[in-house]
Every structure is written in C-alpha cells, then in structure tokens.
N, C-alpha and C positions, 0 to 999 in steps of 0.2 A: 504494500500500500504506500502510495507517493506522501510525501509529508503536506502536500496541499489535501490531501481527500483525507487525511489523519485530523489536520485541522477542521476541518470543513467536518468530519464527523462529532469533535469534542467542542467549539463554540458555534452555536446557533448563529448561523449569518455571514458562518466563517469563508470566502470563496475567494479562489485563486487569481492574481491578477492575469486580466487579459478571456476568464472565463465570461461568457455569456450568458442573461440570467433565464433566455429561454430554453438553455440548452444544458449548459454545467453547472447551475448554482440547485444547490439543497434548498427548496422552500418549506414554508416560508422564510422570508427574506426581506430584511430592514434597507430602502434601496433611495436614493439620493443621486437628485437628478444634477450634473456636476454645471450645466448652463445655466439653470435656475437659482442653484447654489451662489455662482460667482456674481449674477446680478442683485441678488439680493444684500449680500456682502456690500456690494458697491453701491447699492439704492441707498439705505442706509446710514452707511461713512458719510454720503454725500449731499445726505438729509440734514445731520446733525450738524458737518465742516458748515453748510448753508447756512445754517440757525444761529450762527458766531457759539456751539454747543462742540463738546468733545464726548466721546461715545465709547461706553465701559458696557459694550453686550452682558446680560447675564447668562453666563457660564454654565446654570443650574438648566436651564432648555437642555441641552443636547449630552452635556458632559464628555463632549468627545474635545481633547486635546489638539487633533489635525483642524479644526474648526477654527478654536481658539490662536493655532496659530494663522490663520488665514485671515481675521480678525483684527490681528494687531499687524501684520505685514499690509492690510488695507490702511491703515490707520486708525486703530481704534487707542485710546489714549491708556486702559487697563481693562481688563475682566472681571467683572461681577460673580459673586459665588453666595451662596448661601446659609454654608457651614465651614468649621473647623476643618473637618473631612476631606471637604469639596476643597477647600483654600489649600489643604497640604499638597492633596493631588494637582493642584494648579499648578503649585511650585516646582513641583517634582516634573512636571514635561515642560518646565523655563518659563512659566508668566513670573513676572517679577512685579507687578502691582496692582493688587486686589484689593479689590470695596468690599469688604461683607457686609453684604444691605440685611445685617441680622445681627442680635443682642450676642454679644462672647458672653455664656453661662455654662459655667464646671470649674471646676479646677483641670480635670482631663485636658477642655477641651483648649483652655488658657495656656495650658501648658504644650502644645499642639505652634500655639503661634507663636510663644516666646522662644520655640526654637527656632522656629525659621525667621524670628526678629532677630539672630546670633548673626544673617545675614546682612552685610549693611545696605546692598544694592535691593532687599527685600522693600518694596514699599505698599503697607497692608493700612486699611481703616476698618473699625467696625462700628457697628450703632450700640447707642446707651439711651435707655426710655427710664429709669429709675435708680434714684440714691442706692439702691441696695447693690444694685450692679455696677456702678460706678463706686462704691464702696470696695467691692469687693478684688475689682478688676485693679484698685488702685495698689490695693496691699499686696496682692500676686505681685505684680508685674515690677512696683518696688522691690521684693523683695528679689527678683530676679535683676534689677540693677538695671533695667529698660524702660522705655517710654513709649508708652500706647497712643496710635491715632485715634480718638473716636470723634464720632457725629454724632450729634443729638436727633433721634430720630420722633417727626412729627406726624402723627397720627390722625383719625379721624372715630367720632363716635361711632362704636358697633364696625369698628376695623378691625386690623389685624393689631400689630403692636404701635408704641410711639406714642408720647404724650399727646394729652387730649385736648389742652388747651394753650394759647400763648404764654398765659402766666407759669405755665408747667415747665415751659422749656425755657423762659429765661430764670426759672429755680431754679434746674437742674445744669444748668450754665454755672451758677455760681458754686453747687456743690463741686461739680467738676473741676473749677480752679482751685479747688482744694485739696488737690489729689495733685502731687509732683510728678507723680509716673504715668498721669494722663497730658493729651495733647488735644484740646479741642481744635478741628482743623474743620468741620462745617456742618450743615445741617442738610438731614435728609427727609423725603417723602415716598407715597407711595399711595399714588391716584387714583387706583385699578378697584379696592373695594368700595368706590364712590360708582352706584348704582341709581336706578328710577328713572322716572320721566325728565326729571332735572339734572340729570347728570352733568350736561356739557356746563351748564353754570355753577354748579356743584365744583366742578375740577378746576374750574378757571377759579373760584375765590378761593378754593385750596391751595393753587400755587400764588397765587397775591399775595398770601397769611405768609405761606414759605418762605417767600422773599423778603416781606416785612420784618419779619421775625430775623432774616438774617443780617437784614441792615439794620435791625435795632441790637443784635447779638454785635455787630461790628462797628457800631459808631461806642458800644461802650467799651469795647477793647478785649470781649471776650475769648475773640480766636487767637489761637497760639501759632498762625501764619498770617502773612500779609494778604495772600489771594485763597479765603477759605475758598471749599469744594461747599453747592449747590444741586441738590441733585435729586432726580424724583422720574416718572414716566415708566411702564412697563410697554406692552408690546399691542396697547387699543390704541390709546391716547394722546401717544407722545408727540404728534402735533399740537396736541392744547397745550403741555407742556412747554414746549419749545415757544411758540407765539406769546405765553405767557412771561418766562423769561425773558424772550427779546422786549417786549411792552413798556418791561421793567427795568429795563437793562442790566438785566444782572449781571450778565457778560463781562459787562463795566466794571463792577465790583470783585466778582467774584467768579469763580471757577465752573461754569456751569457742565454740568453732564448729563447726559440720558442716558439709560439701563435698558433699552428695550431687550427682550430675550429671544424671542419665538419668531421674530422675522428671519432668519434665519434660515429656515425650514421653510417658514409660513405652514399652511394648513388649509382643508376644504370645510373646515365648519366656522368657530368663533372667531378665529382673526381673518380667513376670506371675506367675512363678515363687516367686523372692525376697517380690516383695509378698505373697503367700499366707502365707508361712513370719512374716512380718511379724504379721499378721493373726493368724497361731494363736498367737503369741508374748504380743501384747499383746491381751486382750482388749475393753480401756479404748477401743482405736483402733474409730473407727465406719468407714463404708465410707473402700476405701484407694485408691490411684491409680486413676485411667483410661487405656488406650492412646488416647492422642493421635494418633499418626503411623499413617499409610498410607502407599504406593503404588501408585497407579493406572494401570492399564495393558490396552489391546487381545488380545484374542482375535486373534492372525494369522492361524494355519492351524489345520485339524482335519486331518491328514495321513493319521489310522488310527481305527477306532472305537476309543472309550475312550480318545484320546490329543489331549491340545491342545497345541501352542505359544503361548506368552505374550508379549508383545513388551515385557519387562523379564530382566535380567538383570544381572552382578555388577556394572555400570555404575551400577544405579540403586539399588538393595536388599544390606544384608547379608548374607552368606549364611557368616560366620564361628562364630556359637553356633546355628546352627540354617536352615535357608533360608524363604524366604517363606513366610504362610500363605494358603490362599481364607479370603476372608471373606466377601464378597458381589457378586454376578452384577449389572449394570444393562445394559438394553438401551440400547444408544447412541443419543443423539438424540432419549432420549421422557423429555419433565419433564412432572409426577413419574415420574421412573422404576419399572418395575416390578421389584425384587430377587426372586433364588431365593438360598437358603443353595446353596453350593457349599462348604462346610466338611467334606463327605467326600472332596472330590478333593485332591489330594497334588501338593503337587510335589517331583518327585522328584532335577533337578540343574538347575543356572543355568551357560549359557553369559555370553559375554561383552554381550550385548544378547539371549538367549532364553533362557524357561525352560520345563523340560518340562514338561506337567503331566496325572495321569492323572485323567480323566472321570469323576465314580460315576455306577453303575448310577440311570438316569431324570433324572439331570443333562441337560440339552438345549440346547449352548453354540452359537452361530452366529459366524462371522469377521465380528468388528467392538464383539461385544459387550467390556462390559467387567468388569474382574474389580476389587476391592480387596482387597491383601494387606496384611498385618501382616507386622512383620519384630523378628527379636529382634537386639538391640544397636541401641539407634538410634546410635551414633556411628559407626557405619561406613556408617549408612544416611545422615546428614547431609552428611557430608563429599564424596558423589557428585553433591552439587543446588548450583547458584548460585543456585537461588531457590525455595522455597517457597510452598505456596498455604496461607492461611488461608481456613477457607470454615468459613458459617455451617449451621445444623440443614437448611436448604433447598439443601446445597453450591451455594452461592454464592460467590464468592473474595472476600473482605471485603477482605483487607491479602496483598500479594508480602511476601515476609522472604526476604532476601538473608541468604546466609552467606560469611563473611570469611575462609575457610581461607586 
C-alpha cells in the first residue's frame, strides 16, 4: 500500500496531490474551491486596506494554518483566535500576533501564553470584562516577570461577554492600571449578537459607544500605547463597522481593525445571506464573496422513489443554521465529468454519517454517483475535517490543508 492510500485511509479527507476528487479521493470529502479561495482573500484585504481599517481574520472559522498563512502574505495585519489552545497552535505554524477576542481564564490556560510571551517577537492581546480577571491575570503574569496586553472588552445586554455599560468599562480601566503586569493597549467589541428588526441601528450606536468610550479611555490617558487597537465586526456586519469607524474617524486616533472570520470560505446559507444585505447596503462594493467550501459525498442507497440516502452527515457538514445544500450531480469515475443541477432536491434531516434527501421530479440519481453540497456556517463544517482538499477549476487537489483544532 502507497503511503498516499495509507494516508488517505487513516485521516478522513486525507488525498494525494494531483488526485482527482471524481476519481481518487475517498469520500466524503472537505473540498475548497482554490479561485474562490484566492478572491475572497483578496475581496476582503481590500475591503478593510479601503476602510483606512487593518484586518486580523479570525482564525477560529477554518483553523487551518495554510489559510492563515495566505492571510497574512495578502496583508492581513494578525490573526484572531479564540482560545489559549487555538493561540498556541497559531504560534507553532509562525503567526507571531494574535488578538484573542476572549477572556484568559485558568491558570492552565495563562500559563499556555506566558510561555510563548518568553518570545519577544511574540505579539499577543487578550480581553478582560471583570476585576476578578484582571485581578487574577495580574498576579500570574507578575509573578512570571511579564506584561500582558489586554483590551477591555465591550458588550451588549443578553450578549455574549464584555461589560454592559460605559461606566463598567471606564471602572474596569482604572482597576487595570493597577495591575503593573497589565498593559491596556485598547478596546474591543462584538456586533454579531445584536439581533431584531432594528438591528442595522442597533450596530451602528454600538460602535458610536465603542469609539466614544475609546476616546474618553484616551483623552484620560488610560492606554498604555500611543495608537490603542479599536476593534469589533464579525463576518455579517463589518461594513456597519467599518463606515462607523470611518464617521468617527477613529483611524485618526486609533488602530482600527476588523475580525471578520467566515469570509473566507463564505457559505450557501447565513453569510450568502449577510453578503446580499452587504451588497444592497453598499452600492460602491463591486461583486462580493464566493462560496469556497463544499462537501463531497456518495449516493449510497435509493431505498424508495423520490428518496436518496447520502453518505454524509452531522460528522462531516453543519447542519446548525440550516442543513446541507444539492449543488451539483457528477457521475463517479468519468473526467470531465458530466453534472445535472440537482438544486430542486432537499435534504431534509442529517443523521450521524447519512442524510436524507428527497429526489425532484426527472432528477435521475444512481448509487455511486456523487452529489456536492454547500453548507451554511462553515465553522462547524471545519472543525469535522483533519484535512482538507484544495482542488483547482479541473478538481484537481492542488494542496491537503490540515486543520489544528
């Protein structure tokens, strides 16, 4: 047995360069479309360089390192991550400066970044929402003879984390300069749990407050830099973001950046979605994201007319904002393949390795062919694969991308 079909039998996804995915790849198969890839990359960089904004991807979408480095050789100014974990593995395939848009809580986990702060070219921030934690962070990180970056991280009612009010985060400012082995260097947001019919005003007085808050943080002399870091947007929104920022000029002041994550991929459910709203929004923006990501996967059974089993399911594919989509039909085994739209059949529920999926009328599926779906959230769809296939306009698999969950 060749050491590629060795591979290819012990990581799921695992497939040979230059293999073809309708002909040598084991499916299912996590598959990345490599022109899609590279524009969105570029849409992006050149979204934010536009915006007078610098652009820290989050890291936690895809966790694949070949990305990350794609990422920052376009220009992206650092990488967003969400844990200790996440941050170690960053370092360890050469990101050298991480945002963790998340609270450091453990001693474990403190002790995870005080080593890789032994590094001097390391440049890490993390968020702090309460004295308990800036309390605690201050006495580790003393005691290890270091100085922590953090941001004061600003929240919203019935959000995720981050002080709830203005008065919270200029208290928690003052705790912070109390602590020698903290560094406040800026303040952060996260616009993405702001929901309902008022959303788009909702987001925009959020980042107003943002920026308020950081020029009433810097006219008192709170930051421990000259150009604090500004930073907030996930992967809906971050045109309100940006527009907000510019309004205000915080560019002027301060360090602005956006975390978008899932562009990256894009998707066929919630952010092809988002991206549209984006589009109607700004009419400046020329074409907007591509879906990058599939999953590829076998026709098993045809058990009933009108009804197929798929041999993918919650193992390989999100099915949290929405479940998989058909996208297109390839009969297995014939290059070029011959594709039928299969875009009126449905699937309708995803076991744990199958999913149902109903036949339309003159659709004509045989067991063996194969099917590619779209999937909405790619971060639930990444974190199922040890490995990735990039494949070129001929699906060819050009580059395996290993993910570091």
């Amino acid at each position: 047995m060749t050491n590629a079909l060795i591979n290819s039998a012990v990581d799921k996804g695992a497939a040979p360069i230059g293999a073809n995915l309708l002909r040598d790849v084991s499916l299912p198969a996590l598959v990345l479309h490599r022109e899609a890839l590279e524009h969105n990359i570029r849409w992006m960089q050149d979204f934010a360089s536009n915006s007078g904004a610098e652009l820290a991807p989050h890291g936690k979408t895809s966790m694949m390192p070949a990305l990350f480095r794609r990422q920052l050789d376009a220009g992206a100014w650092g990488i967003t991550l969400a844990s200790a974990t996440q941050v170690r593995a960053g370092y360890a395939h050469g990101v050298r400066r991480i945002l963790m848009a998340n609270q450091l809580v453990g001693t474990p986990n403190m002790a995870l970044i005080a080593d890789l702060l032994a590094d001097p070219d390391f440049d890490f921030y993390c968020m702090v929402d309460h004295p308990d934690n800036v309390a605690d962070l201050g006495a580790y990180f003393a005691s290890r003879g270091l100085r922590l970056n953090v941001m004061i991280e600003y929240g919203v009612v019935g959000g995720r984390c981050g002080c709830r009010t203005e008065q919270q985060v200029l208290e928690l400012a003052n705790v912070i300069s109390a602590q020698p082995a903290l560094a406040l260097t800026g303040i952060e947001g996260y616009e993405g749990v702001i929901h309902g019919d008022h959303a788009e005003s909702g987001i925009r007085a959020f980042a107003s407050s943002l920026v308020r808050l950081a020029v009433e943080l810097q006219d008192s002399g709170a930051f421990a830099i000259a150009k604090p870091i500004i930073t907030a947007s996930g992967s809906a929104w971050y045109d309100l973001i940006a527009e907000s920022f510019e309004a205000q000029d915080a560019s002027g002041r301060f360090l602005s950046v956006l975390r978008p994550g899932s562009y990256v991929a894009h998707d066929h459910g919630i952010y092809k979605e988002a991206q549209c709203c984006v589009l109607e929004r700004r009419s400046d923006l020329h074409e907007g994201l591509r879906p990058a990501l599939e999953v590829w996967a076998h026709v098993q059974s045809l058990p009933e007319p009108g009804f197929a089993v798929v041999a993918l399911g919650k193992r390989d594919v999100a099915y949290d904002a929405g479940l998989p989509v058909p996208l297109r039909r390839y009969q297995a085994g014939v290059v070029p393949a011959v594709s039928d739209d299969v875009g009126a059949c449905k699937v309708t529920a995803v076991m744990d390795q199958h999913a149902f999926m109903t036949v339309a009328p003159g659709v004509e599926l045989r067991v063996g062919d194969i099917i590619s779906f779209g999937a909405s959230h790619p971060c639930l769809t990444f974190d199922k694969w040890r490995v990735g296939c990039l494949v070129d306009e001929q699906l060819n698999v050009i580059e395996t991308m290993e993910t570091c969950f």
